[in-house]
One Martini backbone bead per residue (centre of mass of N, CA, C, O) as a GRO file, in nm:
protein
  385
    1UNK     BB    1   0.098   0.030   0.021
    2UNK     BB    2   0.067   0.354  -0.002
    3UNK     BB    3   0.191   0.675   0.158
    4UNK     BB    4   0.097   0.882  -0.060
    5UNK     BB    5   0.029   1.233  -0.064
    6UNK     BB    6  -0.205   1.362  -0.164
    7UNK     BB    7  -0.255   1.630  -0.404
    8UNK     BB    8  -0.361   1.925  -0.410
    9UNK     BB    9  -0.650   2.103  -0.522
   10UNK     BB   10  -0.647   2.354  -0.787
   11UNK     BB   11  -0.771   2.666  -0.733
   12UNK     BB   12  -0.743   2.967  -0.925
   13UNK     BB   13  -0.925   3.181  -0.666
   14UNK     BB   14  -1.132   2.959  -0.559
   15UNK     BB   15  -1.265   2.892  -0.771
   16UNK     BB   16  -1.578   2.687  -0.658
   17UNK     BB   17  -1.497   2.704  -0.346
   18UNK     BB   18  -1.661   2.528  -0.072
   19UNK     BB   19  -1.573   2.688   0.269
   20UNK     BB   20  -1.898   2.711   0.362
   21UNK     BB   21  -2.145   2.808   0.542
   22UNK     BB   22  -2.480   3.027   0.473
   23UNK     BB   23  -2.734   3.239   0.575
   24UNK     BB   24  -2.765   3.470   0.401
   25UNK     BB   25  -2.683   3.454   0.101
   26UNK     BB   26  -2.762   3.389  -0.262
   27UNK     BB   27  -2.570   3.300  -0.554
   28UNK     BB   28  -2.677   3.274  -0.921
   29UNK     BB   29  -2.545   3.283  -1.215
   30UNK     BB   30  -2.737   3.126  -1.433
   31UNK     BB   31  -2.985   3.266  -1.326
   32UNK     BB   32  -2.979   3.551  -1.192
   33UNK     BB   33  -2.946   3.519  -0.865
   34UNK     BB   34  -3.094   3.702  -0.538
   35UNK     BB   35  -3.076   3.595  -0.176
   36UNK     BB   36  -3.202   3.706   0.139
   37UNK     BB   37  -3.298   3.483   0.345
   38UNK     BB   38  -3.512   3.380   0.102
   39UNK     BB   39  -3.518   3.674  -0.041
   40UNK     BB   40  -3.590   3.853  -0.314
   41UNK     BB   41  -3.427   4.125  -0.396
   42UNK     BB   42  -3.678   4.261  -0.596
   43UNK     BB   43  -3.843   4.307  -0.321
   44UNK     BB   44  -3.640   4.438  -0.106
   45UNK     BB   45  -3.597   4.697  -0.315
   46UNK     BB   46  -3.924   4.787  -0.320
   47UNK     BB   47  -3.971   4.728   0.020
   48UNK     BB   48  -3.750   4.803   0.146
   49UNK     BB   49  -3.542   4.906   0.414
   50UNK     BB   50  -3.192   4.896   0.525
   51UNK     BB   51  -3.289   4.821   0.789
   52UNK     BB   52  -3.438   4.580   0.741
   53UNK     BB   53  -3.216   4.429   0.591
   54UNK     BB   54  -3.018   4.450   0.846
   55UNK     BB   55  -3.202   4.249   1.012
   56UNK     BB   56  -3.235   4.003   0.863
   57UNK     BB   57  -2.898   3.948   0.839
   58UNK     BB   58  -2.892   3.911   1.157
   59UNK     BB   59  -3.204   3.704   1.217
   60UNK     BB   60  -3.351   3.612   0.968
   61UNK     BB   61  -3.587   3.805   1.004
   62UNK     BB   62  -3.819   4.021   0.931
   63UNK     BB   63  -3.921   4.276   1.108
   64UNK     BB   64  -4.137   4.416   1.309
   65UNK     BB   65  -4.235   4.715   1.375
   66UNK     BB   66  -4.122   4.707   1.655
   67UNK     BB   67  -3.869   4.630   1.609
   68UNK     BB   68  -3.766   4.838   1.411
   69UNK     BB   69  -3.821   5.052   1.634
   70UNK     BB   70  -3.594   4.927   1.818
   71UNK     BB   71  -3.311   4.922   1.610
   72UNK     BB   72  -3.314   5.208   1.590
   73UNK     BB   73  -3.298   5.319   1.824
   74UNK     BB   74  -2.983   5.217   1.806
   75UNK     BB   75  -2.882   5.376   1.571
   76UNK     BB   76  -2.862   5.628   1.663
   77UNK     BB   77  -2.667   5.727   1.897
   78UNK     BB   78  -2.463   5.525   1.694
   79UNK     BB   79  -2.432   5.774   1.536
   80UNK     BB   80  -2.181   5.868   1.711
   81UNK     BB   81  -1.873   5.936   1.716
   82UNK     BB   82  -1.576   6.011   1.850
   83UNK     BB   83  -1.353   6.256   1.896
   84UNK     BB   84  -1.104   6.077   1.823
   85UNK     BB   85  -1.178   6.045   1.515
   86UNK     BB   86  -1.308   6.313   1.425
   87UNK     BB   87  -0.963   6.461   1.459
   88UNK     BB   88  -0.866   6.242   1.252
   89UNK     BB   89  -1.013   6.367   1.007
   90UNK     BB   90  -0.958   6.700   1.045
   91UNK     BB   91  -0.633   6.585   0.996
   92UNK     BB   92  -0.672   6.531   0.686
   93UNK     BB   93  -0.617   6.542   0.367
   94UNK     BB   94  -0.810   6.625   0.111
   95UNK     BB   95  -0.669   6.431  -0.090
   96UNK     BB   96  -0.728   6.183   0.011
   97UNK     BB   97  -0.852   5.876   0.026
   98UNK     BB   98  -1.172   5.787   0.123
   99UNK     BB   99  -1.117   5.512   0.215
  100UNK     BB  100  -0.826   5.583   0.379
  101UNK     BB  101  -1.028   5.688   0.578
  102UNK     BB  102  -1.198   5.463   0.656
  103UNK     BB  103  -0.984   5.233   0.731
  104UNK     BB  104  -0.871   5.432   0.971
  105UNK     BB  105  -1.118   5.472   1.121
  106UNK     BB  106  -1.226   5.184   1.197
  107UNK     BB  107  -0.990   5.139   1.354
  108UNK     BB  108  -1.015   5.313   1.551
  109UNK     BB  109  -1.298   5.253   1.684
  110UNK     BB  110  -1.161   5.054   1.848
  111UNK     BB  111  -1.002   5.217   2.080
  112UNK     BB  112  -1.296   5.363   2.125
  113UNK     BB  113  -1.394   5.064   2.250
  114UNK     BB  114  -1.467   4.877   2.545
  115UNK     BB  115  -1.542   4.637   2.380
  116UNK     BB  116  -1.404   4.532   2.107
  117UNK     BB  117  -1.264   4.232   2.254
  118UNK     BB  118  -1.510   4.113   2.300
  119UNK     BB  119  -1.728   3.777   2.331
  120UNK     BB  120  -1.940   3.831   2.329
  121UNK     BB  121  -2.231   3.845   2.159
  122UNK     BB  122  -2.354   4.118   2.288
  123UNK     BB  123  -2.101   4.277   2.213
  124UNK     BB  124  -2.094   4.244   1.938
  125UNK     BB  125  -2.367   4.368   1.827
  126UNK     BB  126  -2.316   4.667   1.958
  127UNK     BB  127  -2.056   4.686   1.717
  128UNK     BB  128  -2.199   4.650   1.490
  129UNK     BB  129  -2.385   4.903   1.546
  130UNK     BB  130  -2.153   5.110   1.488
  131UNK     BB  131  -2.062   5.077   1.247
  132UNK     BB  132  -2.360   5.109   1.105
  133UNK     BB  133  -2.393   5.384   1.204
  134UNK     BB  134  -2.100   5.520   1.150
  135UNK     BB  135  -1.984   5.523   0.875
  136UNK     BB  136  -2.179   5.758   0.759
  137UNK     BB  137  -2.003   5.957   0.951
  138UNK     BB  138  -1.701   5.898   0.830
  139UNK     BB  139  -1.777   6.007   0.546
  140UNK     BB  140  -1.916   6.279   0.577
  141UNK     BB  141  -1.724   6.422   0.730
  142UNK     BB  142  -1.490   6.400   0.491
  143UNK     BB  143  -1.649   6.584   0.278
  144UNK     BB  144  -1.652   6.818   0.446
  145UNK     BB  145  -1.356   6.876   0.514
  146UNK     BB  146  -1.276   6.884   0.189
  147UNK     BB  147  -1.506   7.138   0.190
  148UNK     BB  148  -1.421   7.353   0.443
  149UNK     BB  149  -1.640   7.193   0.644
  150UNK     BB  150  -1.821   7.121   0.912
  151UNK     BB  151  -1.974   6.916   1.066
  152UNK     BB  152  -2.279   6.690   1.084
  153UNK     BB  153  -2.534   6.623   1.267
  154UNK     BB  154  -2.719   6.412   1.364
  155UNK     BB  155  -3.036   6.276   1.316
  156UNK     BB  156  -3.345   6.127   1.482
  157UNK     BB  157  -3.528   6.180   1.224
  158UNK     BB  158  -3.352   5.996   1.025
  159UNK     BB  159  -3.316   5.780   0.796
  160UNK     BB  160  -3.016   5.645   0.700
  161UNK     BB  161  -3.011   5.781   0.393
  162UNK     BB  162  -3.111   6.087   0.501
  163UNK     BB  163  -2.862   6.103   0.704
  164UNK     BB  164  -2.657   6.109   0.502
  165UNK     BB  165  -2.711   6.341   0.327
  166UNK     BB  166  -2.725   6.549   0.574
  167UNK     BB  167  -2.438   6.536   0.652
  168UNK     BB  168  -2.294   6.610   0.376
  169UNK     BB  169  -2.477   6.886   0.308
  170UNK     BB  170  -2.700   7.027   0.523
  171UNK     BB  171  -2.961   6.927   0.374
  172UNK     BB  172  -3.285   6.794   0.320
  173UNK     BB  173  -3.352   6.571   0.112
  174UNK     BB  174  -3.457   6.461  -0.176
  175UNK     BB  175  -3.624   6.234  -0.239
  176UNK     BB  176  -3.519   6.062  -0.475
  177UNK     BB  177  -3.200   6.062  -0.327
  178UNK     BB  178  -3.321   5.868  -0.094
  179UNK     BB  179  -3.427   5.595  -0.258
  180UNK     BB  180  -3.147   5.574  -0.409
  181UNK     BB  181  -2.989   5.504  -0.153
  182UNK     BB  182  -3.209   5.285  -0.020
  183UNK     BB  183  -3.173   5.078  -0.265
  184UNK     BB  184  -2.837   5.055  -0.286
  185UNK     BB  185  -2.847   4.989   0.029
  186UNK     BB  186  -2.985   4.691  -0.036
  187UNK     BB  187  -2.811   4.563  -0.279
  188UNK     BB  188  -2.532   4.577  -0.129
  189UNK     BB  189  -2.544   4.435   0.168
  190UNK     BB  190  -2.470   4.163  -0.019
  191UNK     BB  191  -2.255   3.851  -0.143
  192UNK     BB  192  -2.156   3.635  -0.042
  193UNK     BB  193  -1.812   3.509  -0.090
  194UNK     BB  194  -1.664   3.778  -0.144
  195UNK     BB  195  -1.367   3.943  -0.105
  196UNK     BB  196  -1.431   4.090   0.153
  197UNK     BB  197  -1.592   3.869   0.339
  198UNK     BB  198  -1.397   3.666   0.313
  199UNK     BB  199  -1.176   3.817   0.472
  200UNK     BB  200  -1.381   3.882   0.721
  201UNK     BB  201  -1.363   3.563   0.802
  202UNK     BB  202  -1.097   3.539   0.821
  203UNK     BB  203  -1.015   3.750   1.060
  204UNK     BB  204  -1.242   3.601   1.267
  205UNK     BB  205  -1.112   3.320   1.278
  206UNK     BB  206  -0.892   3.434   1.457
  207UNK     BB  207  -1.062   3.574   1.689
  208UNK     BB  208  -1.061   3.835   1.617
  209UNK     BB  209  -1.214   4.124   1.597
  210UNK     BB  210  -1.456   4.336   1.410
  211UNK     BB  211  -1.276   4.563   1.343
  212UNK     BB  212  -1.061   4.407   1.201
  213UNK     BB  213  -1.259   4.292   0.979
  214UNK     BB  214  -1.348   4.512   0.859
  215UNK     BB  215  -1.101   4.666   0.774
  216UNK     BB  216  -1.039   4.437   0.561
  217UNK     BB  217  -1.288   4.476   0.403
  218UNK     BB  218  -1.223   4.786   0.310
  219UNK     BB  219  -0.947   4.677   0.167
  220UNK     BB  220  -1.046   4.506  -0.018
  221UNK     BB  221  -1.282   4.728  -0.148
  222UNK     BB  222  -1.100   4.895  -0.281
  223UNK     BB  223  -1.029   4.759  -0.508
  224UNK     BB  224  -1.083   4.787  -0.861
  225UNK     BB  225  -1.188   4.456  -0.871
  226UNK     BB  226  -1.437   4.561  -0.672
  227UNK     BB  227  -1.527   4.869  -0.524
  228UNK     BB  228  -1.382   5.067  -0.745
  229UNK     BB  229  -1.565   4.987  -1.014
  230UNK     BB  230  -1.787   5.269  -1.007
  231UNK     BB  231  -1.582   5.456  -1.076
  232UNK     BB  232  -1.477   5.409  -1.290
  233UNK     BB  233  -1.756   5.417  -1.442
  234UNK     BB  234  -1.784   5.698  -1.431
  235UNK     BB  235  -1.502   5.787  -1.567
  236UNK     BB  236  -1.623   5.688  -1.836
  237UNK     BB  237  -1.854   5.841  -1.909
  238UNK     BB  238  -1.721   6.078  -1.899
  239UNK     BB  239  -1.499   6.059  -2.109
  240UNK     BB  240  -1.746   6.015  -2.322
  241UNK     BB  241  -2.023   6.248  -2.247
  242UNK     BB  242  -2.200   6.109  -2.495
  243UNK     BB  243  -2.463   5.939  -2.633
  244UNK     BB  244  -2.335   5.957  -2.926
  245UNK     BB  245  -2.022   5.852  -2.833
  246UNK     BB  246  -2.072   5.544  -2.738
  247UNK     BB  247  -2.048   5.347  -2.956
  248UNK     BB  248  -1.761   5.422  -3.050
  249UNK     BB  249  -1.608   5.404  -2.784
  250UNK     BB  250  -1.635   5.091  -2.763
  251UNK     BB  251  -1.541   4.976  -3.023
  252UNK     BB  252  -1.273   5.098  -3.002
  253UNK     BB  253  -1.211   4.944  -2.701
  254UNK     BB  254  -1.243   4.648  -2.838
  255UNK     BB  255  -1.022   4.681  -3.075
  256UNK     BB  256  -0.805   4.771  -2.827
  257UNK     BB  257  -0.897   4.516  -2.612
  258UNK     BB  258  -1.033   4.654  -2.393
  259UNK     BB  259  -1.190   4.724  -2.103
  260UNK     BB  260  -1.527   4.728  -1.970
  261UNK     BB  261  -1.678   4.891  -1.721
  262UNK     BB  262  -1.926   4.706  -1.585
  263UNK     BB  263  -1.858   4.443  -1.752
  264UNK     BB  264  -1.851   4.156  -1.622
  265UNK     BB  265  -1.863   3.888  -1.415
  266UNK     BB  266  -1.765   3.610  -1.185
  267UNK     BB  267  -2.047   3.463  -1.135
  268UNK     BB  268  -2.237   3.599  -1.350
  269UNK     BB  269  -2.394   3.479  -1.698
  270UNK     BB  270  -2.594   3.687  -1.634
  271UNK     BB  271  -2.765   3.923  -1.559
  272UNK     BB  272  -2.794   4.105  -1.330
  273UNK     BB  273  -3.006   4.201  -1.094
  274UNK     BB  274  -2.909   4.458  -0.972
  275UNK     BB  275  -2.895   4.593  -1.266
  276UNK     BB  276  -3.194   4.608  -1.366
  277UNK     BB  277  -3.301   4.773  -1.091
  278UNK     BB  278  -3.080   5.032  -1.187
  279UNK     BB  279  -3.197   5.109  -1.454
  280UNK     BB  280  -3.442   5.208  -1.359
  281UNK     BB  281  -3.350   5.418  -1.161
  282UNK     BB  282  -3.189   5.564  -1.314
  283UNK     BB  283  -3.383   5.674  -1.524
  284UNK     BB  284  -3.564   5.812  -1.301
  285UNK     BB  285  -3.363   6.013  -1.157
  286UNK     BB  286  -3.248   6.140  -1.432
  287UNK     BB  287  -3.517   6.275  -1.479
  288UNK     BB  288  -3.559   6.448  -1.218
  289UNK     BB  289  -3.223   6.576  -1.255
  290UNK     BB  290  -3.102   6.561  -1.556
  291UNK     BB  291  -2.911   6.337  -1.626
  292UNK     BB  292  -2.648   6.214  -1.882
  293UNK     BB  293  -2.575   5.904  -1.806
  294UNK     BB  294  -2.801   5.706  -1.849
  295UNK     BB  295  -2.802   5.767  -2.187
  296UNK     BB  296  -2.474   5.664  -2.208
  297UNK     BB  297  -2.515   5.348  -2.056
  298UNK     BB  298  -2.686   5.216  -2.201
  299UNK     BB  299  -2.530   5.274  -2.485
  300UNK     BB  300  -2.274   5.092  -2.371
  301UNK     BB  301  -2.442   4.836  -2.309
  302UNK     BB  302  -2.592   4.770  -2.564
  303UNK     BB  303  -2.358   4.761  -2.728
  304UNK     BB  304  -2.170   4.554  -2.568
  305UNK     BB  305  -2.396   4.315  -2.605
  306UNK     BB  306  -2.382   4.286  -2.869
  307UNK     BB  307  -2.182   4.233  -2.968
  308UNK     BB  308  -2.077   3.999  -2.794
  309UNK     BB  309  -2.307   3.802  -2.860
  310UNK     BB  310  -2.198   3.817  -3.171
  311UNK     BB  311  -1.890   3.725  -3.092
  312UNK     BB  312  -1.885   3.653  -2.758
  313UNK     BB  313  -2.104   3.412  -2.632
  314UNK     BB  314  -1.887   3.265  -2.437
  315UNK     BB  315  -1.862   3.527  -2.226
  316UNK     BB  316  -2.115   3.654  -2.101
  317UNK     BB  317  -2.165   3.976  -2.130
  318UNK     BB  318  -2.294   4.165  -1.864
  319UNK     BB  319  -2.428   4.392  -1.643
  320UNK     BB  320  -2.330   4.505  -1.359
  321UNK     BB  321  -2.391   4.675  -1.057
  322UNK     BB  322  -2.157   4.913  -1.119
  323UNK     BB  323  -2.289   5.040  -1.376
  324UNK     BB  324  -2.596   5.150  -1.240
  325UNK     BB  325  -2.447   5.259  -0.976
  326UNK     BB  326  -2.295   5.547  -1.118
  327UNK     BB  327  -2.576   5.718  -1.215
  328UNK     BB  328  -2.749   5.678  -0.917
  329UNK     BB  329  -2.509   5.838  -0.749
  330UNK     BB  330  -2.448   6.094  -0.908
  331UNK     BB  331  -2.780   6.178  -0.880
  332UNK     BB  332  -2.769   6.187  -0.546
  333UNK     BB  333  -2.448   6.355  -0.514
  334UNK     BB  334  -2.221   6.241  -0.469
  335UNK     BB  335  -1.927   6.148  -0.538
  336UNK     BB  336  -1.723   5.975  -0.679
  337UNK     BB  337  -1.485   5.880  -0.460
  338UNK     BB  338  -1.753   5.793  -0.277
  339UNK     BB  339  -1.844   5.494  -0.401
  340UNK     BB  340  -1.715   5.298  -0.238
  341UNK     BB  341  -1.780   5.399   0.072
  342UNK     BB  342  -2.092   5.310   0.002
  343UNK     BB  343  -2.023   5.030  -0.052
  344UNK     BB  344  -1.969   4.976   0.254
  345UNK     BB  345  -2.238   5.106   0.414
  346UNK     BB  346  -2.348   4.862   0.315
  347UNK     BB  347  -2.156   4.598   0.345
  348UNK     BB  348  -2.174   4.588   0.655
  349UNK     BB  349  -2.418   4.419   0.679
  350UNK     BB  350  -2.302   4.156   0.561
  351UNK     BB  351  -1.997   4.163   0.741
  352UNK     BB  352  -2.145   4.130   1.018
  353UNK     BB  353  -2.305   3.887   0.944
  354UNK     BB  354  -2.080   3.682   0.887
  355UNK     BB  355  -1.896   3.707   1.141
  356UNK     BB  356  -2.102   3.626   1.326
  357UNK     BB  357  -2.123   3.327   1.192
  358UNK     BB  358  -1.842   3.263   1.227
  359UNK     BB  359  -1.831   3.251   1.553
  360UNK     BB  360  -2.058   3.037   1.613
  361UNK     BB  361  -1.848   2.812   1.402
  362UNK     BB  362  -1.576   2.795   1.425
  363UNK     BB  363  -1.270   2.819   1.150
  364UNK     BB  364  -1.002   2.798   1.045
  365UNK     BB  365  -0.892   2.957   0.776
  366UNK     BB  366  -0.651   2.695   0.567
  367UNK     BB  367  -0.503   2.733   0.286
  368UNK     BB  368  -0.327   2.582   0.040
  369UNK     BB  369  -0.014   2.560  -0.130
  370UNK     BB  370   0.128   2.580  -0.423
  371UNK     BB  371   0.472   2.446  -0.491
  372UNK     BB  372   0.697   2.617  -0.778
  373UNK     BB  373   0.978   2.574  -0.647
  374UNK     BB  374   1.287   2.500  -0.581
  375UNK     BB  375   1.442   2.194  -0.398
  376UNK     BB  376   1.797   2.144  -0.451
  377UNK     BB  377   1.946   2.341  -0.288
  378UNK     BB  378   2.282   2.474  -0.185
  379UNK     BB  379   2.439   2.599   0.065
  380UNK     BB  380   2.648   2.885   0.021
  381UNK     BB  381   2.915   3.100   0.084
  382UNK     BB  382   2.912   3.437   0.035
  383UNK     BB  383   3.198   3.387  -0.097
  384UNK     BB  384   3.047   3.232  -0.335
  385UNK     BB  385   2.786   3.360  -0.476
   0.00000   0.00000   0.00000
């Protein structure tokens, strides 16, 4: 009988491999379908609030009306971070890039809370609560500052969409921009085993605190072909500048090779089901607002599927949730630079909803490596090398 040890399966980017359950969100590719705890996207970007989903997320049931009303009032207070983040907010160069002023501030909040190290279970949800309730609001403080404005005290009277944009702006926002960001802070909230939930899993798998896991998923959401993709999808609309020169600007890029962002996902191999629900959005919105950004995104969305369709139609490629969730937060005053901080404050709600669940029934996540250099070398003494 043989004693060797059979060598491990390869999978480059562990595409396909699953490492874990999980109760929160499922994600179809080939469907192209995604279910929160049960339930269709589509349903509860129509009809929930995002208060709502991130209890749901948390408990995995809808709350009821008290429920939803006893939450809330857990969320207000704690939006309100210490004084020492805010005064490290008011020390950035206002040029920072804004994740990495969140990535700091999120560390930081760690410092300032006697609960941060604890594990009681009462004291970990919290600090999620703080996480959530607090990350709009150094967002917000950091766009003042930047725009060499005081921050805006949180309004204990506005829900959390309408309470951000009230933070950034200093004043009390028109519906249309509370809906368009109350329904994409819904849509991206949560999405399996992606590459930020995956790493704040991986940090807190060590047992580390929900601090520094949360720290991991905004750094990791950081990256381009992450969270930083929506911004992206905006500055190519803009330098397209207009729908007239879209279907052209596309060609020529297809002609030259690259990549058109916004086109194409790692998951789903038909639409995006939150691209569907957030193309109407767009629509409604930039009709409200007179954005020109719609139908320039359209015209590349439908020149770019068309051609695939007819050319490479084995490589699937249509938009996914980045390409028009960046004329839906343009329409509703974001700045462009601010769209992956908002990416990062939606999914903080299933990044705190997975830690908790890995918490729940830990094991250390420790993938192995296939070593592909060399292993017959001899040790020779500086002098002879």
């Amino acid at each position: 009988m043989s004693n060797a040890v059979e060598a491990p399966t390869k999978a480059v980017g562990l595409e396909g491999i699953v490492v874990a359950d999980t109760r929160k969100s499922k994600v179809d590719g080939i469907a192209g379908s995604l279910i929160y705890c049960g339930y269709a996207i589509e349903d509860l970007a129509r009809n929930a609030s995002f208060e709502e989903v991130a209890y749901l997320l948390w408990h995995e049931e809808l709350p009821t009306a008290a429920q939803l009303a006893a939450f809330q009032a857990e969320l207000i207070p704690a939006r309100g971070v210490s004084a020492a983040v805010m005064d490290m907010i008011a020390a950035m160069p206002i040029d920072a890039v804004p994740m990495a002023v969140l990535r700091t501030g999120v560390s930081l909040m760690a410092c300032c809370d006697a609960e941060a190290e604890s594990e009681d279970p009462a004291a970990r949800r919290r600090v999620a609560t703080r996480l959530l309730a607090g990350i709009p609001t150094l967002i917000a403080a950091f766009e003042r500052h930047r725009r060499g404005l005081a921050p805006v005290a949180p309004r204990d009277d506005l829900g959390h969409a309408a309470n951000f944009l009230y933070m950034m702006n200093g004043e009390l926002p028109g519906p249309a921009a509370v809906r368009a960001i109350d329904a994409y802070l819904v849509l991206l909230a949560d999405h399996g085993f992606n590459a930020s939930t995956f790493s704040a899993r991986v940090t807190a798998a060590t047992l580390s605190d929900l601090y520094s896991a949360i720290t991991s998923a905004v750094g990791t959401l950081k990256g381009r072909l992450h969270g930083g993709a929506n911004q992206k999808v905006m500055e190519m609309l803009e330098a397209i500048g207009s729908r007239e020169a879209a279907a052209a600007w596309v060609m020529d890029a297809i002609d030259r090779g690259e990549r058109i962002m916004g086109i194409g996902h790692r998951v789903y191999k038909t639409l995006d089901p939150r691209a569907k629900i957030l193309r109407e959005m767009s629509r409604g919105i930039s009709e409200e607002t007179g954005s020109k950004y719609h139908g320039i995104g359209t015209m590349v969305a439908d020149t770019a599927v068309d051609w695939f369709e007819a050319n490479r139609p084995e490589l699937k490629l249509y938009p996914n949730v980045d390409f028009y969730s960046a004329g839906v937060l343009h329409a509703a005053g974001v700045p462009t630079d601010q769209f992956t901080p908002l990416f990062a404050m939606s999914r903080v709600a299933g990044w705190t909803a997975h830690v908790l669940e890995q918490y729940e029934s830990n094991r250390l996540i420790r993938p192995r490596a296939q070593y592909v250099g060399p292993t017959d070398r001899v040790w020779q003494p500086i002098e002879a090398r």
